[in-house]
C-alpha positions in Angstrom: -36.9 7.3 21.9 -39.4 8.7 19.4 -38.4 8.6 15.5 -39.0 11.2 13.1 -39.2 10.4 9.9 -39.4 13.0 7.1 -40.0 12.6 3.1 -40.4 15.0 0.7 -42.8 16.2 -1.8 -43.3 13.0 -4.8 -42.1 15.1 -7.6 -38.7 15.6 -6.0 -36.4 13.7 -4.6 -37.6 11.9 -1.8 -35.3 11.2 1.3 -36.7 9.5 4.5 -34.6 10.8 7.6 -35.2 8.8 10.5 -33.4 10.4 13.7 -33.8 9.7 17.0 -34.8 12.9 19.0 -32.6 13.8 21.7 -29.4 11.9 20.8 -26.4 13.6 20.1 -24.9 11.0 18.3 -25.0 11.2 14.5 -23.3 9.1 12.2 -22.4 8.5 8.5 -25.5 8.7 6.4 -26.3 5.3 3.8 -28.5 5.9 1.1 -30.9 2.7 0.7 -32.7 3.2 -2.3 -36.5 1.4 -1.8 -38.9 -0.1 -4.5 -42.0 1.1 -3.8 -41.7 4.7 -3.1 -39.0 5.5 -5.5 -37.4 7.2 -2.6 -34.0 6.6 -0.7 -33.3 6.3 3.4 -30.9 8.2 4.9 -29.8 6.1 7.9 -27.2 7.3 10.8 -25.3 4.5 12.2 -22.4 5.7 14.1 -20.8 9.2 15.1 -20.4 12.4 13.0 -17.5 14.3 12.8 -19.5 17.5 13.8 -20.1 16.1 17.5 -17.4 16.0 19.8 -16.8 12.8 21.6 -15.5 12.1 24.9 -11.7 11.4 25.4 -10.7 8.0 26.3 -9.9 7.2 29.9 -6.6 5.3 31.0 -8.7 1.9 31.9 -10.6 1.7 28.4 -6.7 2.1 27.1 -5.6 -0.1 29.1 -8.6 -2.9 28.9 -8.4 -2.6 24.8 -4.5 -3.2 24.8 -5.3 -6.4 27.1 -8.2 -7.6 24.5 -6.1 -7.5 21.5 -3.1 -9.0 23.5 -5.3 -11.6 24.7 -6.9 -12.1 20.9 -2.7 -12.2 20.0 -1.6 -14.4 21.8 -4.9 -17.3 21.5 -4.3 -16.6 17.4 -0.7 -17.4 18.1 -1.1 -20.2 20.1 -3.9 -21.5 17.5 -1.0 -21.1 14.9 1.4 -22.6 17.2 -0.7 -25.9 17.3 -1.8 -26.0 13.9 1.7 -26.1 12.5 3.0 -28.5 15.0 0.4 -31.3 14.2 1.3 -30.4 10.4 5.0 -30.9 11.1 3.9 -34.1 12.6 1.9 -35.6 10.2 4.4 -34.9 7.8 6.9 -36.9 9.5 4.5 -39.5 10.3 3.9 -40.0 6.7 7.5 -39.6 5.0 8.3 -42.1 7.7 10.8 -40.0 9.3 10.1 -41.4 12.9 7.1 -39.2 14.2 6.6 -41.2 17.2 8.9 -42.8 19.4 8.5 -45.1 22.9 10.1 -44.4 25.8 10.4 -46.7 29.2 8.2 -45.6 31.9 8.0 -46.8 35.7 5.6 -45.9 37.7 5.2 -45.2 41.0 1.9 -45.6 43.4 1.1 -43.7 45.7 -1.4 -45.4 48.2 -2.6 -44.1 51.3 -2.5 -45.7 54.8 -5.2 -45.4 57.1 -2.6 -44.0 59.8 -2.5 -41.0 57.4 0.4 -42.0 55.8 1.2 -42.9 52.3 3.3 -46.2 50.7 4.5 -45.8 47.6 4.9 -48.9 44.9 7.1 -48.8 42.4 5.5 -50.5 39.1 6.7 -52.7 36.5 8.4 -50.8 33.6 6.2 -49.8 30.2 6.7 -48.9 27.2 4.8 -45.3 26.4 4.4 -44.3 23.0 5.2 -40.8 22.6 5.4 -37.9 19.2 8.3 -36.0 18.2 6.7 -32.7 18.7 6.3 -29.4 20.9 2.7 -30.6 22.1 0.7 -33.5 23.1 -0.9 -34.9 19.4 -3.4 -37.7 19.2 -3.5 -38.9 22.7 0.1 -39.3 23.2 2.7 -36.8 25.1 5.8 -35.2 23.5 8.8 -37.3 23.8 11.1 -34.6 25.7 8.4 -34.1 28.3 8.2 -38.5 28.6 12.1 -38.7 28.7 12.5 -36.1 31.5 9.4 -37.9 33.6 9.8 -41.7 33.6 8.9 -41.8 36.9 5.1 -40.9 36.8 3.5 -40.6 40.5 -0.3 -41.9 40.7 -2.5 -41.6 43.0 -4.5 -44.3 44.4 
């Protein structure tokens, strides 16, 4: 789109308008004041209150209430997280038992070449585990290890 630009006479003062022709979108002005000329842009950046804009349809509604539910509940969860592994390290270091072991067995699955599958039962192992909502440094939450002892893996 072509620009016009527009300054006044030197003795007065001086206002460069750049607009783009054709557009009915204008915008709050910014006055820039410039160096060289002594003279000041007048910029338009976003609608106008003299234009009307178009109303909002149901599905841009509906899609912006979904992004800021989305952007919710990640900052949530993020928050969530954060304040868990702070609990924990706390505990860790007042030494009020942040991590815990429980006994694990478990149990191989390994397939047969008649399609079938034989499943092993392993020796009992300790599994260290944290006393928290989520999995923290490599290790799973202790109420999610307690109500799984019995692991299945697949051979």
């Amino acid at each position: 789109m072509p620009l016009r630009i527009g300054v006044n006479s030197p003795g007065q003062n001086t206002i460069a308008d750049l607009r783009c022709s054709g557009s009915k979108l204008w915008g709050p002005r910014l006055l820039l004041p410039t160096r060289n000329l002594n003279t000041a842009l007048l910029l338009h950046f976003s609608h106008s209150p003299m234009t009307q804009t178009q109303p909002r349809t149901g599905k841009q509604i509906i899609g912006r209430i979904l992004r800021i539910a989305l952007l919710a509940a990640v900052l949530m969860f993020a928050l969530l997280y954060i304040g868990d592994y702070v609990i924990l390290r706390i505990r860790i270091a007042s030494g009020k038992g942040g991590t815990g072991t429980v006994t694990v067995r478990p149990v191989y699955a390994v397939p047969q070449k008649d399609r079938k599958t034989e499943y092993i039962v392993g020796d009992p192992q300790q599994q260290t585990c944290v006393h928290s909502l989520l999995p923290h440094m490599n290790d799973a939450p202790c109420w999610y290890l307690e109500r799984h002892t019995e692991p299945h893996i697949d051979m």
